[in-house]
N, C-alpha and C positions, 0 to 999 in steps of 0.2 A: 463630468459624470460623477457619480454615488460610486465611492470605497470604502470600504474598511481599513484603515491606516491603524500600521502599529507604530506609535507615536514614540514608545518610549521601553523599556526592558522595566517588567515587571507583572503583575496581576494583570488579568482578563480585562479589567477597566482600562489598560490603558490601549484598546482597541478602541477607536472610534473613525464613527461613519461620518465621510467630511467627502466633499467636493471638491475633486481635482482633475486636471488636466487631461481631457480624454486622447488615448494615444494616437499618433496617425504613423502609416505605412513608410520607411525612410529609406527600404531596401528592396532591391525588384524581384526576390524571393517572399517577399513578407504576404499576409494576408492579415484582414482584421476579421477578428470577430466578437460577436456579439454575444455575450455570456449568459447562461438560462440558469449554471449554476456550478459549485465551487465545492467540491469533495473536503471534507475537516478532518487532518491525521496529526496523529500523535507529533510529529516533528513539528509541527505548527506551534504548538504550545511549548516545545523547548525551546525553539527560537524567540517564544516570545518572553519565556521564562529567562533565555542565558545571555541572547543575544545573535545578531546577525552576522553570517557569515561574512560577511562584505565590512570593510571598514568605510564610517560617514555612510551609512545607507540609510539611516532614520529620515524621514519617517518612510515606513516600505509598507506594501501590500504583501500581505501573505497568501498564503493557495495554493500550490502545487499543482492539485487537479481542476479543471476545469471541462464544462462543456460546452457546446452554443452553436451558433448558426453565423455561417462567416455572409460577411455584411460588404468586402470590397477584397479586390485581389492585386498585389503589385503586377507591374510588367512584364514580366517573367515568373509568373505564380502561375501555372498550368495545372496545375496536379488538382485543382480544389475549383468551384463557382459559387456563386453568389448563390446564399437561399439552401450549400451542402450543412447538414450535422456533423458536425466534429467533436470527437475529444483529445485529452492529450494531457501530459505531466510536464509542466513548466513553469519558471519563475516561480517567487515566493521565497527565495532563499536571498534575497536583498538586490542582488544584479539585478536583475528581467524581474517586471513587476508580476504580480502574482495574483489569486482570481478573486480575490475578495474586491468587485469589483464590475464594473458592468460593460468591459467593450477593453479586449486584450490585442495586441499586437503580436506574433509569430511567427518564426520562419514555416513554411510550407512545408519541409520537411522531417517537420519534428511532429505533426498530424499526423492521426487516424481519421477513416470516416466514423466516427460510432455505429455501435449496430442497429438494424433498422427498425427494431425488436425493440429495443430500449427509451425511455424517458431520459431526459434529460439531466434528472434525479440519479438515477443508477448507470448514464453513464459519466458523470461525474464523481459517482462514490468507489471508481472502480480503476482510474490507471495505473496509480502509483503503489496500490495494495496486490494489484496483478503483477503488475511487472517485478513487482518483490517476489513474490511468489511464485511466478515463474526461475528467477534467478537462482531461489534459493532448493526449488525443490530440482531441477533438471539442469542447469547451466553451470552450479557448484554442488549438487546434490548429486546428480546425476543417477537420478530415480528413472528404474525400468519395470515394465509389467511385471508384476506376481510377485513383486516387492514389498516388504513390508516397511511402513512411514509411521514413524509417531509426529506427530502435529502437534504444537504446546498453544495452551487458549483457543482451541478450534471453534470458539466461538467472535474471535475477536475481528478486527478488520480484513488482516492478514488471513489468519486461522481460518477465517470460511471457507477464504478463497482457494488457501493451497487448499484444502479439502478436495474441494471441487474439480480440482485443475490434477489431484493426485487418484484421485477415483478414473478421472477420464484417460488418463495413463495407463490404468488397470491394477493400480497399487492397492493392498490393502492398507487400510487405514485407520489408524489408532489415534485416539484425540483427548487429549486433557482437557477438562471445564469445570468451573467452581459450582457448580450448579444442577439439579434433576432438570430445571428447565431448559439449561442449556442442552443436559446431555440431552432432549428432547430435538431440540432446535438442531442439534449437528447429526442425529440418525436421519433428522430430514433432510439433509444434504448429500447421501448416502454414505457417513462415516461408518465402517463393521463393527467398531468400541469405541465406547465412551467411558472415560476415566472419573471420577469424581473424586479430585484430588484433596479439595477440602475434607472427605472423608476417610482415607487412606492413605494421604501422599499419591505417589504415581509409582513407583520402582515397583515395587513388590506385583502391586496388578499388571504392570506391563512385561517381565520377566516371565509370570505366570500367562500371560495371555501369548505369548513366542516360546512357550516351552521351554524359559532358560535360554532364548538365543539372544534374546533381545533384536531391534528394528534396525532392517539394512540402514536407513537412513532415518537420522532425528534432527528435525527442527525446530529452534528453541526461536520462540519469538518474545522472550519476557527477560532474560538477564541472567544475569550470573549465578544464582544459587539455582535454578533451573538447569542452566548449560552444568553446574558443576555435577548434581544429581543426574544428570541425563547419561552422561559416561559409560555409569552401571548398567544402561538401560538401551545402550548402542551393541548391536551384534560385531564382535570379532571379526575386524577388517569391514567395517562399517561407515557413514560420513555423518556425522556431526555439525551441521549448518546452524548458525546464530546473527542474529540480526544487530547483535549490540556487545558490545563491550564485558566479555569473562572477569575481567579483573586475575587479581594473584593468584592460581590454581597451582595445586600437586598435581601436574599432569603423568603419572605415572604407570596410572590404570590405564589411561586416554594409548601410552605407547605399548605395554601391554598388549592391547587389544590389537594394535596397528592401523587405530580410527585415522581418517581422514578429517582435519578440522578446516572448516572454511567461514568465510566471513561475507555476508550480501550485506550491501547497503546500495540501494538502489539509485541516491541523489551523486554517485561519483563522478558518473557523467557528465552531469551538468556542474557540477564543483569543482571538476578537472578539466572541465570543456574539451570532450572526447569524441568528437564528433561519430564516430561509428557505433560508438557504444550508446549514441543517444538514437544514431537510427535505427538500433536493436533494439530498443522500447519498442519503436515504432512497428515494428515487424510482430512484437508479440501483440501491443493492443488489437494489431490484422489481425491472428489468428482467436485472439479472444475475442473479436466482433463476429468472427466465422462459428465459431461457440454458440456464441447466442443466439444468433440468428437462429441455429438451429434445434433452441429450447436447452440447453446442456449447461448454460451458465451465466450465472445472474446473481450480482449483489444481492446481500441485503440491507435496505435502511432503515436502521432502528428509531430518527430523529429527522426531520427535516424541519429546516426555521428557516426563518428571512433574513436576507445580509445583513441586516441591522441588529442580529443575534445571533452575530461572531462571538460578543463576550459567550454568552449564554453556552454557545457549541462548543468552547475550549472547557468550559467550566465544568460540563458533561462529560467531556474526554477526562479529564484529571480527576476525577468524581472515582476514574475506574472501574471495567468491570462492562465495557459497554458491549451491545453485542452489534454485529455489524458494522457499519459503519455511520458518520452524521455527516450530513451534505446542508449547504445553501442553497436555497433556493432566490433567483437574482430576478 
């Protein structure tokens, strides 16, 4: 079969589409499917940038997200049939191969059905940015109706989605973006404010926009001088969620306030091979296909290419600044 093989640690060139070994079924939970298309996120490209988690895993397939139509079922694969749409966040971290890639092997209970609602495009560009964003606003956020959320890059992969997912909560919602078009693009999501932080920073507008309370809960989805700035910008006995690595902070205003800090990273699961926590994905992708189904929630793709422009889609990601998400189309 046709992959995208990351051959080597380094620049986008060293992705290439080469012929290999199509997988077959080796366990009586397993199913095979047939891949339509391969959601592109930002860990993609630091894996190919630092290096695979796995020691001797070159050359590997990268992909995390994937979607398709399952094509055979193991002996005990009950849950799924031939000809169902599926999606799901797996492989691509060097172990379990990953979606860049035309025909993927899975255990059956690491599946969702995708929504019936959706292409195959959007529900590819949408597991592993959900399940982030569920973790980070409700499960270490633990954001409640009539709650106020600030959102950082609400226009990004992540950022849409909590949007989305914190409006249908009944949160209000505050959203940083570089941009008028963006701030555009996130009131059509139904964000209450849009920040245009290239023009003001954030603190000040957001303090002003809470009357000086600042936002029950703030999620930084960008890094350390963000998360550092954000502090001022957390309400008094407030939670503080970050996707990546604070670095050396004065956390003193942080104890002050009596903020909760917490940390999502969504791949722990499968990193620590945690089997319940990977079937807790599974339970949210259910209730995000029940979403959509019912018009409430829906990626967006800013970029769709051919698996043959993996280089090209990582190139776009580190380019910066994207809005949505970029998916392969297989």
């Amino acid at each position: 079969m046709k992959a995208v093989q990351m051959t080597a640690i380094g620049k986008p060139d060293v992705l290439k589409l080469q012929d290999i070994k199509e997988p077959v079924i080796t366990e009586a939970m397993q199913i095979k499917v047939k891949l339509e298309a391969a959601g592109v996120n930002p860990v993609d490209t630091k894996i190919r940038r630092n290096g695979i988690f796995y020691d001797n895993a070159l050359p590997a397939v990268l992909g995390c997200d994937g979607a398709g139509i399952v094509v055979e079922t193991g002996p005990q694969a009950n849950q799924f049939k031939v000809g169902d749409k599926v999606w799901f966040c797996y492989g691509g971290l060097g172990r379990e191969q990953g979606n860049y890639a035309e025909y993927t092997v899975i255990d059956q209970r690491l599946v969702s059905l995708s929504p019936e609602t959706f292409l195959f495009i959007e529900a590819a560009a949408s597991p592993l940015v959900s399940i982030t964003a569920w973790g980070a606003l409700f499960d270490r956020g633990g954001l409640q109706a009539g709650q106020t959320v600030l959102v950082h890059a609400g226009a990004g992969g992540v950022g849409h989605v909590a949007i989305q997912m914190a409006k249908l909560k009944g949160a209000r919602v505050i959203t940083t973006v570089s941009s008028s078009e963006k701030a555009e693009f996130v009131k059509s999501l139904g964000v209450d404010e849009a920040v245009i932080y290239t023009e003001e920073g954030f603190a000040d507008a957001v303090n002003d926009l809470t009357g000086g309370k600042g936002a029950d809960l703030v999620f930084d989805t960008v890094g350390a001088a963000v998360f550092k700035e954000s502090i001022a910008v957390t309400a008094h006995f407030g939670r503080l969620i970050t996707l990546l690595d604070p670095g050396e902070l004065n956390l003193s205003e942080a104890r002050m306030r009596n903020l909760l800090i917490g940390f999502e990273l969504m791949l722990t699961p499968m990193l620590r091979d945690l089997p319940e926590a990977r079937r807790r994905h599974v339970d949210i992708l259910n209730q995000c296909a029940r979403w959509a189904d019912k018009g409430l929630f829906k990626p967006h793709v800013s970029h769709q290419l051919p698996l043959a422009k993996a280089a090209e889609a990582h190139r776009l990601i580190e380019a910066g600044h994207t809005t949505g998400k970029i998916v392969l189309s297989i």
